[in-house]
Each structure stands twice: as C-alpha cells, then as structure tokens.
C-alpha positions as CSV (number, residue, x, y, z in Angstrom):
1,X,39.7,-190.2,169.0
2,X,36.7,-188.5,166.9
3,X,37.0,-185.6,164.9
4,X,35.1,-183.5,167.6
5,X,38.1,-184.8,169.9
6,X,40.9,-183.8,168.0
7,X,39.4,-180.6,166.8
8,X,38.9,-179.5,170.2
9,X,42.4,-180.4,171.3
10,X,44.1,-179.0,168.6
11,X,42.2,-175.7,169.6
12,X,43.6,-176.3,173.6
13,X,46.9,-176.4,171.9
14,X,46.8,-173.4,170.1
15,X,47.7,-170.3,172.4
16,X,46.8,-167.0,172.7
17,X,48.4,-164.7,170.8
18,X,50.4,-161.6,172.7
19,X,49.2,-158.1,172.0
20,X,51.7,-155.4,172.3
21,X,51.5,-153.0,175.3
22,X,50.7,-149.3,174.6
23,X,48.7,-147.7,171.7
24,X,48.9,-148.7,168.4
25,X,46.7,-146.4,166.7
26,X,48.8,-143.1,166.3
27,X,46.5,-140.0,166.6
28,X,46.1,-138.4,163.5
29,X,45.6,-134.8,162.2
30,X,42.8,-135.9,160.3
31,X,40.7,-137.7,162.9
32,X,39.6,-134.2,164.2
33,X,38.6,-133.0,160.8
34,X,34.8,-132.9,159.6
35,X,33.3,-133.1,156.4
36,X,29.7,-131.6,155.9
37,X,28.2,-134.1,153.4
38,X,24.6,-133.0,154.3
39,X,25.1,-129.8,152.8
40,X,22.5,-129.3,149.9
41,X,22.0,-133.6,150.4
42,X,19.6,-134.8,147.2
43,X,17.9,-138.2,147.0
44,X,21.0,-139.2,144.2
45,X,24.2,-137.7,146.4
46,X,22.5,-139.9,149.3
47,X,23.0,-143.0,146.7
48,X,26.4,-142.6,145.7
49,X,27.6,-142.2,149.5
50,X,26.2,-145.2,150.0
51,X,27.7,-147.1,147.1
52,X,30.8,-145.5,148.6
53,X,30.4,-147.6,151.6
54,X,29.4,-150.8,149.8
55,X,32.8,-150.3,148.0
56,X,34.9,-150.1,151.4
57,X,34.7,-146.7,152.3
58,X,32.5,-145.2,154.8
59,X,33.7,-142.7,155.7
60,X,31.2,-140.1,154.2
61,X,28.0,-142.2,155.0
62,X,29.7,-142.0,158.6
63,X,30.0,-138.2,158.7
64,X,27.0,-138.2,157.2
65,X,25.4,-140.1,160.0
66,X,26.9,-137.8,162.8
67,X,25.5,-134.3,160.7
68,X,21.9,-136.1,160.7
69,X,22.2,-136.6,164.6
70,X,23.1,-132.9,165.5
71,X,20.3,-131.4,163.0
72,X,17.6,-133.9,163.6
73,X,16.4,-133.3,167.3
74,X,13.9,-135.9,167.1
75,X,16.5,-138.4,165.7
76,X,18.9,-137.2,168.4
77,X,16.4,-138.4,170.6
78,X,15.3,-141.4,169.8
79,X,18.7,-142.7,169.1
80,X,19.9,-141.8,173.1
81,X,17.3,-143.5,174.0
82,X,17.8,-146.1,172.4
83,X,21.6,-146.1,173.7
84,X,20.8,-145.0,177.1
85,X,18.3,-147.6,177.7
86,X,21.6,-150.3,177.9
87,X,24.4,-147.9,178.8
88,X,22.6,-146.4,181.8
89,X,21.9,-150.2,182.9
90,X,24.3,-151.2,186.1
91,X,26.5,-154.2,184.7
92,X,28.4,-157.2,186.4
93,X,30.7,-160.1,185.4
94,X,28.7,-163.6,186.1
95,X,31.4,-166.6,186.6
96,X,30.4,-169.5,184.5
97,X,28.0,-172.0,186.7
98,X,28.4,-174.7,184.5
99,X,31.4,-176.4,186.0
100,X,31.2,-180.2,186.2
101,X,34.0,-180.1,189.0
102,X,34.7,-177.9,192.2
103,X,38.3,-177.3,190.9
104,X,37.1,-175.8,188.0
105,X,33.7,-173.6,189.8
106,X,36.6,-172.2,191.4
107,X,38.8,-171.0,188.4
108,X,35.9,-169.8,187.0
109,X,35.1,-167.4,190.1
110,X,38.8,-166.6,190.3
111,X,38.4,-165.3,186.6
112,X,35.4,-163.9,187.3
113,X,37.0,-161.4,190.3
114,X,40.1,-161.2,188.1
115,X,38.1,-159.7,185.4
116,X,35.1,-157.4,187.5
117,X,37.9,-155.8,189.9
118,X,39.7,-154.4,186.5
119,X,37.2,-153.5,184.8
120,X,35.7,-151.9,187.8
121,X,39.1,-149.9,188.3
122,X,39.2,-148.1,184.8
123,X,38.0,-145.0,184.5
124,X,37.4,-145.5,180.8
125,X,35.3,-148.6,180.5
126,X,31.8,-147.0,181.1
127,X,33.1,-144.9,178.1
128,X,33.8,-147.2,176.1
129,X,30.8,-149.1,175.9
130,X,28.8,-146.0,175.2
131,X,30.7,-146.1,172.5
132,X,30.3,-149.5,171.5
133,X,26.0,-148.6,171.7
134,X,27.0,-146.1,168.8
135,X,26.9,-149.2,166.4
136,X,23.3,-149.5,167.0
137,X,23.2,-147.0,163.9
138,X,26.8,-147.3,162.1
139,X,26.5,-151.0,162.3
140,X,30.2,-150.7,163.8
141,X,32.4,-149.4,166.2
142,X,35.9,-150.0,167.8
143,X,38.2,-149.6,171.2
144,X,41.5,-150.6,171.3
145,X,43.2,-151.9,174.5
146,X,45.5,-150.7,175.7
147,X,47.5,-153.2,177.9
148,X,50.7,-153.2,180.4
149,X,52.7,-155.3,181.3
150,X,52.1,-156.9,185.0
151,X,53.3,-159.7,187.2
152,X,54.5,-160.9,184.1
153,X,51.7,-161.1,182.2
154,X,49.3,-158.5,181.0
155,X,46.3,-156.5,182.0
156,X,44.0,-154.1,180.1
157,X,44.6,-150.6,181.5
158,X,43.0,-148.3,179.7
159,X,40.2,-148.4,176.7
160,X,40.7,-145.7,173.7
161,X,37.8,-145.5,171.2
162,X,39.1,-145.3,167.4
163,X,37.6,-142.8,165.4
164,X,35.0,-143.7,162.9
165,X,36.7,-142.0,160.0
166,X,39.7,-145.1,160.2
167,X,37.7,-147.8,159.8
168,X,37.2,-149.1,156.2
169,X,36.5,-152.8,154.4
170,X,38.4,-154.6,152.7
171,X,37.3,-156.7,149.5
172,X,35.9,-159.9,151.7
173,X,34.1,-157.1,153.8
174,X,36.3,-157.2,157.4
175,X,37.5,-154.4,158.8
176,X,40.7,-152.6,158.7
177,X,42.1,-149.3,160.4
178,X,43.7,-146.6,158.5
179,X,47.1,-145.7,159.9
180,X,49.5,-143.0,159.2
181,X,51.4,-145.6,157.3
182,X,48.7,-146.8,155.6
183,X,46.3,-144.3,155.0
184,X,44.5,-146.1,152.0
185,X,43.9,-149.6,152.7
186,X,44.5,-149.6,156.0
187,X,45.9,-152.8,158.2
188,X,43.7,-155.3,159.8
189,X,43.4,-154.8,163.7
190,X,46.2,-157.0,165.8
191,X,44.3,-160.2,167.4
192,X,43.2,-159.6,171.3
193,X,43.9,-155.8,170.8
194,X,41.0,-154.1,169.5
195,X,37.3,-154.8,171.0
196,X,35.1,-154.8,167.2
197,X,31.2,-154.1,167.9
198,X,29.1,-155.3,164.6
199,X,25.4,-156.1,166.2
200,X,23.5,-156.3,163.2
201,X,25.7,-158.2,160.9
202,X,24.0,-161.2,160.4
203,X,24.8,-161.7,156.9
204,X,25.4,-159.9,153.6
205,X,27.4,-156.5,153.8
206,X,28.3,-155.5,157.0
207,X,27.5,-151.7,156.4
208,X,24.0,-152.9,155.1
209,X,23.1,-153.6,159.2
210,X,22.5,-150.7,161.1
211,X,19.7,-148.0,161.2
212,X,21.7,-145.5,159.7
213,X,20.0,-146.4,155.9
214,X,16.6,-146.2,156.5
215,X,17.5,-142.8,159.1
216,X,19.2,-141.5,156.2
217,X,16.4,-142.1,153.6
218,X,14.1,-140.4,156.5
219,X,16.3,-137.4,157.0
220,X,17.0,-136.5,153.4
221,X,12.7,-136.4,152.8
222,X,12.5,-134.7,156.2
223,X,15.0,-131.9,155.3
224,X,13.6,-131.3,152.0
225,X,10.1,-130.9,153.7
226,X,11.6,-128.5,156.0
227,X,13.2,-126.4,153.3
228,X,10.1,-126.2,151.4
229,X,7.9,-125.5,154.4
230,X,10.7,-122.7,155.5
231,X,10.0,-121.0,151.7
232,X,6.0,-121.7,151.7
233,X,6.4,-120.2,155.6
234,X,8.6,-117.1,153.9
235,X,6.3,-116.5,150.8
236,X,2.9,-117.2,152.1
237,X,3.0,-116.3,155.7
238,X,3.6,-112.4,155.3
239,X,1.0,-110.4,153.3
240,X,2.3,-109.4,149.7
241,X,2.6,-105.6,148.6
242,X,0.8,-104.3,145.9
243,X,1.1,-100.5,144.5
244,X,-0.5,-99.2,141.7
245,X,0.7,-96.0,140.0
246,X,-1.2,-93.9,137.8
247,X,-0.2,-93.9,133.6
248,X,2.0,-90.9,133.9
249,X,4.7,-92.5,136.4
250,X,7.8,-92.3,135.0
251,X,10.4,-95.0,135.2
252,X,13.0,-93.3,137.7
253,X,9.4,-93.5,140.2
254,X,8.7,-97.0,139.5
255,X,12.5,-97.5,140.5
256,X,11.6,-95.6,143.3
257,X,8.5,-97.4,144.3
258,X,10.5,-100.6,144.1
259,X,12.8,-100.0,146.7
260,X,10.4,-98.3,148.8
261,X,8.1,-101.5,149.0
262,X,10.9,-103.8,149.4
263,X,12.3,-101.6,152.5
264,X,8.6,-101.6,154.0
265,X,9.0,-105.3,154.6
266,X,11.3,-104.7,157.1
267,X,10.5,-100.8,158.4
268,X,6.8,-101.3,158.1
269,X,6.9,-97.2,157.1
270,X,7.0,-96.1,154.0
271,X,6.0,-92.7,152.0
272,X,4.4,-92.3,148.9
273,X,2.6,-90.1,146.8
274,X,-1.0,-89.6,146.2
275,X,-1.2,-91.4,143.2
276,X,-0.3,-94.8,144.5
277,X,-2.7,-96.9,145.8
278,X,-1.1,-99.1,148.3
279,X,-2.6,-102.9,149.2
280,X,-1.3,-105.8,151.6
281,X,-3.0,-108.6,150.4
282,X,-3.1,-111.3,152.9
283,X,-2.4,-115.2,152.1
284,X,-5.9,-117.2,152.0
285,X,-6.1,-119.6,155.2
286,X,-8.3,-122.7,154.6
287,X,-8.7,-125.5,156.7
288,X,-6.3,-128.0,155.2
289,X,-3.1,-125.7,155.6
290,X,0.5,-126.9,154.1
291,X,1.0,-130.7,153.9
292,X,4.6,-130.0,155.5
293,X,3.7,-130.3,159.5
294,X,1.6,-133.4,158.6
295,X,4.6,-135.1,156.4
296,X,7.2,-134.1,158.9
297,X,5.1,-135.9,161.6
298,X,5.1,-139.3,159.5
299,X,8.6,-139.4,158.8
300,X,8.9,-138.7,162.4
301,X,7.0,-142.1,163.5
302,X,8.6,-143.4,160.6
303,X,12.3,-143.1,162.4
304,X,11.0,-144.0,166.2
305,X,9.5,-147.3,164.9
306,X,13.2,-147.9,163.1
307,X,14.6,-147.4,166.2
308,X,12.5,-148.0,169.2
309,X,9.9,-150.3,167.3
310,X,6.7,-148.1,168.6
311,X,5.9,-145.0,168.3
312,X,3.6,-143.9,172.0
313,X,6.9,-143.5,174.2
314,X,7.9,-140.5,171.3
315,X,5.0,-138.4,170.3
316,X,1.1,-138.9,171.1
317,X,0.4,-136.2,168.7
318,X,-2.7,-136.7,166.8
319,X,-2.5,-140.3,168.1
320,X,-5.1,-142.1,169.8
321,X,-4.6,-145.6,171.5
322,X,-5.5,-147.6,174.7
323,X,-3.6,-149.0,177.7
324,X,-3.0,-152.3,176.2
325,X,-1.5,-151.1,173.4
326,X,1.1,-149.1,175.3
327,X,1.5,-152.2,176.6
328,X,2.5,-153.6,173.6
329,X,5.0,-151.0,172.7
330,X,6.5,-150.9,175.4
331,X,6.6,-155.4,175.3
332,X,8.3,-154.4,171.8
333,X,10.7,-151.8,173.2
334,X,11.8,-154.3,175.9
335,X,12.8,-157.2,173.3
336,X,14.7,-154.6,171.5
337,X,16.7,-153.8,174.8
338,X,17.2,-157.8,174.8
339,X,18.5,-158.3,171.7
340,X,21.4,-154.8,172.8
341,X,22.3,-156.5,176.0
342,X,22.8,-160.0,174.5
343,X,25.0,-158.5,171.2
344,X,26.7,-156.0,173.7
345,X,27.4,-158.9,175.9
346,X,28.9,-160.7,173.2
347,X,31.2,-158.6,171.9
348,X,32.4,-158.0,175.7
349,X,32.7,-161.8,176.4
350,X,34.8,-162.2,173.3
351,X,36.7,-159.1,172.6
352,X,37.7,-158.2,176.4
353,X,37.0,-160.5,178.9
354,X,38.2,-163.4,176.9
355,X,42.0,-162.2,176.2
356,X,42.0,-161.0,180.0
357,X,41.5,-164.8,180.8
358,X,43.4,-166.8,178.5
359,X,46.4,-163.9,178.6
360,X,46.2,-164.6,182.3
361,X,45.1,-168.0,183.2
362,X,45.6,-169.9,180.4
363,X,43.9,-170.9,177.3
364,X,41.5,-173.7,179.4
365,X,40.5,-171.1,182.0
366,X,36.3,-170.9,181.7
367,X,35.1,-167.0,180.7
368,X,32.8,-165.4,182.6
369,X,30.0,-163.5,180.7
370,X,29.0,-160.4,181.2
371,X,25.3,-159.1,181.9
372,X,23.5,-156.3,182.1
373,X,21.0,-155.9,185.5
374,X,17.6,-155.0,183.2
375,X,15.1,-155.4,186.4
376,X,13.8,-152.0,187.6
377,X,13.9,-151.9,191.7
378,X,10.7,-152.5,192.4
379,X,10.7,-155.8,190.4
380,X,14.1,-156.7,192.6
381,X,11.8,-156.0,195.8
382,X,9.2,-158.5,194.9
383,X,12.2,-160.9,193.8
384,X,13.5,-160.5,197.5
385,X,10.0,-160.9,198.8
386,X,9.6,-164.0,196.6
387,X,13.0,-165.8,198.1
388,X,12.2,-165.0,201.3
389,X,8.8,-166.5,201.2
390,X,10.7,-169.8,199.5
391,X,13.6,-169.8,201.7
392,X,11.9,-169.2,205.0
393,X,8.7,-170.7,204.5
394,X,8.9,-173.6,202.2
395,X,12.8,-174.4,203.4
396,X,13.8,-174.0,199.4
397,X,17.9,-174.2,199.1
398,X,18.9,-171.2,196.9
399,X,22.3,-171.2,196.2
400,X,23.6,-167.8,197.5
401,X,25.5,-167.0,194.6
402,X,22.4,-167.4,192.2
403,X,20.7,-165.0,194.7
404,X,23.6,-162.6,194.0
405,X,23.2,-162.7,190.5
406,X,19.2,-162.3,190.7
407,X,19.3,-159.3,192.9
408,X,22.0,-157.7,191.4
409,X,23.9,-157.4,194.8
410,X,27.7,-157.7,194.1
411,X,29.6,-160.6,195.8
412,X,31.8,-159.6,199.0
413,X,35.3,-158.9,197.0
414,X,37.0,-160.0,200.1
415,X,37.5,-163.5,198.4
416,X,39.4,-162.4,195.4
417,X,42.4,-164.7,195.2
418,X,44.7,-163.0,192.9
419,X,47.1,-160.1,194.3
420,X,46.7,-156.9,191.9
421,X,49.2,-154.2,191.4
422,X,49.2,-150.9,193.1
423,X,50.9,-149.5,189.9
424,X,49.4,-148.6,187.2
C-alpha cells in the first residue's frame, strides 16, 4: 500500500465529530451595542484601527465598516449590488455525477434530496447566506447551526448568524468567538457547528482580504471632502455683510450693529441708522467652481471599480464610452459574480452540506455541491430551444438529469428515499 493509500484510509477511518444540539453562542448584552468610530475619523485614527485588527481585534474596523455603509449612499449601493447579484440568484443542490458505480450515483442522489429538502424547509437559510455575502467586505462572517436530534442522528434546523463584534484572531490568525465566559480571547468554534465564510483569504492576514481597506481609505477622503465642501458651501455660498459706521459711533452702537447683522442672516430685516452704509457682497463665481463635487466624483469611481470592477453600471456622469466597452464592464462584472458563486459554494459544500452527510450517511457518503442558477431566462429559452433541436432532430441522448441541472428545473421530489420528520 502507497502513502496515497494509507493516507486516504486513515482519513475513511477517522469519523465525524458530533456537534452538540441547540445554541451555543449565548446572546449577549453587548452584541446589540454600537460604537461610533467614524466620529471626527482622521487619516491616523483610520491606521491604528487597523493595526487593531492586525493584532486580533476587529472589532472597531468592523463597526467602523457598518457606520461607512449607512453614511455612504453610494457605498451602500454598490456593496448590495454586489451582494444581491448572488443572493437574489435561485440556488439548488447538484448530486455528484462522478460515480464510477450505480450503487454509489445513487447515494449520492439520496444525499443530494437529503440535503435540498432541508435546506429547502428552513426558514432561515436564505438568511443566512445573505449573511455569509457580508464577507465580501469584512473578509469574514459566521452562522452557527443549530442542530436536533432526529431518527437518531442529527439534522440542521435552524441557521443563527453570530454577530461580528465576537469574532476575533488568535496569534496564528484563526478565528475565535467571544463568549460570556471568555470574553477576551474567545474559544475556537466547535468542528461541524459553525459555517465560517473567508472568500478572500488567500494568504497573509486574513483581515487584509476584503474591500473594507481600500473602502475605508475612500470614505475617510470622501468625508473630509464633504466637510470642507459643507464649510466652503456655508462661507461662500451666502453673501457677506458689510456696515460701515461713521467716526463718531460709539462702542455700545458697534455692539449693537454686531448683533443686528448677525440676526439679518436669518430675518433678512434689519434697522439701522442713517449713518451706516449697509453692503452684501456676493461670493465671485468663476468657471472652475470648488474642486469638492469633482473629487467626490473620483473617489466615487474609485469605490465601484473596488467593488464591481467598472464603473458604467454606477454613474455615467461626465463619462463618455461606447457599447463595447459596456460590454466589457459588464464581461468584468460577470467574472466577479463567478469568483462569489464558486467561494460561496465552497464554504456551503464544506461547512453545511458536508456534516449533513457524513453526520447522516456516513463518512464515505459522496457530497453534493451546491450551485447557484446564473443564466438569466431568456438564455434558459435558447438552452431549451438548443436541446430540442439536438434531441429531436439529431437523436442526441441527453441524460435527463443533466438537462435538469442546465435548465434549472428542479427534480420531481417524489423519489426522495429517506423518511423525514414531521417534528421539528
């Protein structure tokens, strides 16, 4: 026997490990409390909350993360659409077609059904991969299962997303969840229990992944654009007020002048004596303007291209292009989408639907995968026209469960072969 051999059967040997049934993760007092890092945010406070999260703890460059999505509307948009663009994306649990045997093709459709009519009956699964799509900026996010007892085995039943302010790192950089018995360093999450979305940590710090650095270096010059364009708006926008007041005013009247020009900003009235020469002297208007709108307009492109690659689906403003090259952003859009289905996918295969298998069927029992159905329905018309055309005309033998799978038209559930509980 090779070492390829015996690897692979001391693997078969090992078994899957048991999660415990019910919650784990106590809700805390503290999980609905909010800090407000953004508040008066400079270039070197941005640094040092993300030296925080190099160190283990992000926790701040977290809430930081959620303030910059609900005061930056076009941040808030791009980042939905690049979420909705895979949540809103029908899904369905492929068996795996690459049984050598019958006997095996069909455990792996009786996993298959096992795994679909589950995840098909909880209410919080749709849920919980919108929350999963939230690491497309944090770099991480995490569900525990929750799992009953059934049949005398175990099923998930229910999907609870952990709030962001438990997660921190330890010193070899994995995850751990803050509990109300360890509220420091945490404890690391129990094996086949919590579902752990990283999709951009490829190597090197896993905190260094996600978009939320480069959004964050983006907001922090965007706000301080808007500030200052908010005081040039304030200063320059309105005409000033100028009296003059003869030599013999005393200083009780220039006190008195004061407040009456100050109060005409606001009453637009005001009554004084022959003496004073009132002036509004209006702000000069050239051509160029304030550099703010024209700043704030880059850093906009700046964050859809860190996001959604290209820049014509978000704003046209001032931009000029052809068809071909919104054909090209879009082209770039799309691979985008492919790389979130096929991380998202991932994490699914290995975090949910492989412990409902092996917790079930056994360790040797092949995992399905699951897919996301990316072909609009008028590309799925033309598919159908296509197999028609090759099934009818040219006598083609399509297997009819690859036809399923191509048309996204779910199997006939008539054939599952497992007996699931009425209870819940």
């Amino acid at each position: 026997m090779t070492w390829k051999e015996r690897l692979v059967a001391a693997a078969r040997s090992l078994k899957p490990q048991n999660p415990k049934p019910g919650q784990s993760l106590v809700p805390r007092r503290q999980d609905a409390v909010r800090d407000y890092p953004s508040a008066g945010l400079t270039p070197s406070r941005l640094i040092a909350i993300l030296r925080e999260a190099d160190e283990g703890s992000p926790a701040a460059m977290f809430s930081l993360y959620e303030e910059m999505e609900e005061k930056d509307a076009h941040l808030y948009a791009v980042a939905q659409t690049r979420r909705l663009s895979l949540t809103g994306l029908p899904w369905q649990i492929v068996s795996a077609n690459n049984m050598t045997d019958e006997k095996s093709q069909k455990l792996a459709d009786q996993t298959a059904d096992y795994c679909r009519h589950w995840l098909q009956r909880s209410d919080n699964f749709d849920n919980t991969v919108q929350h999963l799509s939230l690491a497309v900026g944090r770099n991480i996010a995490i569900s525990e299962i929750i799992w009953d007892v059934e049949g005398g085995g175990l099923r998930p039943v229910d999907f609870i997303p952990v709030d962001f302010s438990r997660i921190v790192f330890d010193e070899f950089d994995q995850p751990r969840l803050l509990t109300t018995d360890n509220d420091r360093f945490g404890t690391a999450p129990q094996p086949n229990k919590f579902i752990i979305h990283t999709p951009h940590s490829v190597s090197g710090h896993p905190q260094r992944g996600g978009v939320a650095r480069v959004t964050a270096m983006m907001y922090v010059a965007k706000n301080l654009a808007i500030k200052d364009w908010m005081i040039f708006a304030e200063i320059f926008g309105m005409p000033v007020r100028v009296a003059r007041y003869g030599p013999n005013t005393t200083a009780e009247e220039k006190r008195e002048l004061i407040h009456m020009l100050e109060s005409l900003g606001s009453q637009a009235a005001g009554l004084f004596s022959q003496s004073v020469e009132l002036q509004l002297l209006e702000p000069s208007r050239n051509a160029s303007g304030a550099p703010y709108a024209g700043l704030i307009q880059f850093l906009n492109r700046e964050l859809s291209k860190a996001w959604l690659g290209q820049t014509l689906s978000t704003d046209i403003t001032g931009q000029s292009g052809s068809i071909a090259a919104a054909q090209v952003h879009e082209r770039v859009r799309g691979e985008i989408l492919a790389d979130d289905m096929r991380k998202e996918a991932r994490t699914i295969q290995r975090d949910i639907l492989a412990p409902m298998v092996r917790l079930r069927f056994g360790h040797d029992a092949p995992v399905p995968q699951f897919r996301r159905i990316a072909t609009r329905f008028d590309q799925r018309l033309a598919q159908a026209d296509l197999l028609e055309q090759a099934i009818n005309k040219l006598g083609l033998s399509v297997p009819k469960k690859w036809m399923h799978e191509a048309l996204g038209v779910p199997e006939d559930q008539e054939t599952l072969s497992f007996t699931p509980s009425t209870t819940t």
